[in-house]
C-alpha positions in Angstrom: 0.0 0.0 0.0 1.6 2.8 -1.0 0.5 6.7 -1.8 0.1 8.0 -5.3 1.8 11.4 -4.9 4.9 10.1 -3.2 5.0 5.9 -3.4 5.3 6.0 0.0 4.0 3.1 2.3 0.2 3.8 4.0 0.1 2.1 7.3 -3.5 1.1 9.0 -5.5 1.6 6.0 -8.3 -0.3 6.5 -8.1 -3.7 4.1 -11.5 -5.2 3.9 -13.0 -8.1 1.3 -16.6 -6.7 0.0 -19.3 -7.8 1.5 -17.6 -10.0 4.3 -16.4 -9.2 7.7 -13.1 -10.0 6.7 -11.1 -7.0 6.8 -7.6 -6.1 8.3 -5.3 -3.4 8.2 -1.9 -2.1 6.9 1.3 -2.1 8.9 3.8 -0.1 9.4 5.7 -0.5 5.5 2.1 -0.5 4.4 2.2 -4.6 4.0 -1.2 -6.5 5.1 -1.9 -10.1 4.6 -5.3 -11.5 4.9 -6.7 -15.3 4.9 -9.7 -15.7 3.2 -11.5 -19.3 3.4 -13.6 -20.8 0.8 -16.3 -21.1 2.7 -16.2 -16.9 3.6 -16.5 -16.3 -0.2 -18.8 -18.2 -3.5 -15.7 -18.0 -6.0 -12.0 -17.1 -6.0 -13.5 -13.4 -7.6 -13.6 -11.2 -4.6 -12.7 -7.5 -4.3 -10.3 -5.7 -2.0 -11.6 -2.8 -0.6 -8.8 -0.2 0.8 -9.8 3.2 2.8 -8.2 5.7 5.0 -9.0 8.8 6.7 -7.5 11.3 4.1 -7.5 9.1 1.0 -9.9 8.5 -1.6 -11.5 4.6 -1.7 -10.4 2.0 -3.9 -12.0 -1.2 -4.6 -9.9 -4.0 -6.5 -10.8 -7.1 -8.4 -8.9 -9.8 -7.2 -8.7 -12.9 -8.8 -7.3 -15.7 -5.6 -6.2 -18.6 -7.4 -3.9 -16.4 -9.6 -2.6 -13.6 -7.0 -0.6 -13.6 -4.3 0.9 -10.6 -3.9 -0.1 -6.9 -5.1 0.7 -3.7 -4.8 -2.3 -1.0 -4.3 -1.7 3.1 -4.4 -4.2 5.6 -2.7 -5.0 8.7 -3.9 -5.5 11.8 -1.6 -9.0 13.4 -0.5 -8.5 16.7 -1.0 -12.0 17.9 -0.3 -12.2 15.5 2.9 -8.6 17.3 4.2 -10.4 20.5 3.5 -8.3 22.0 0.3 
């Protein structure tokens, strides 16, 4: 997890899989892992949903059986830190 502007790790942005109560967040060097049963989800489609107080949502596809590592980059809010 890393920010647009400056490819600078995010940590404890908020990692969650749609629709789920499986969520976690980022640490420190903006790294998160998450496990994700096949019984929590109906096919290995699910998407990632990344927040943060100050940066603009971002919701990615992810396709399980194929990934296993990615790298996401957040935008700023401008209008929710006020500019």
């Amino acid at each position: 997890m890393v920010g647009a502007e400056d490819n600078f790790p995010i940590p404890s942005v908020n990692v969650t899989v749609k629709d789920t109560k499986i969520e976690t967040q980022t640490d420190f060097d903006g790294n998160f892992k998450l496990q994700i049963s096949k019984n929590s989800i109906q096919n290995d489609n699910v998407i990632l949903v990344f927040s943060s107080i100050g940066m603009k949502t971002k919701e990615v596809n992810i396709n399980l059986a194929n990934t296993k590592k990615i790298t996401v980059s957040l935008e700023l809010d401008l209008a929710e830190l006020g500019g």
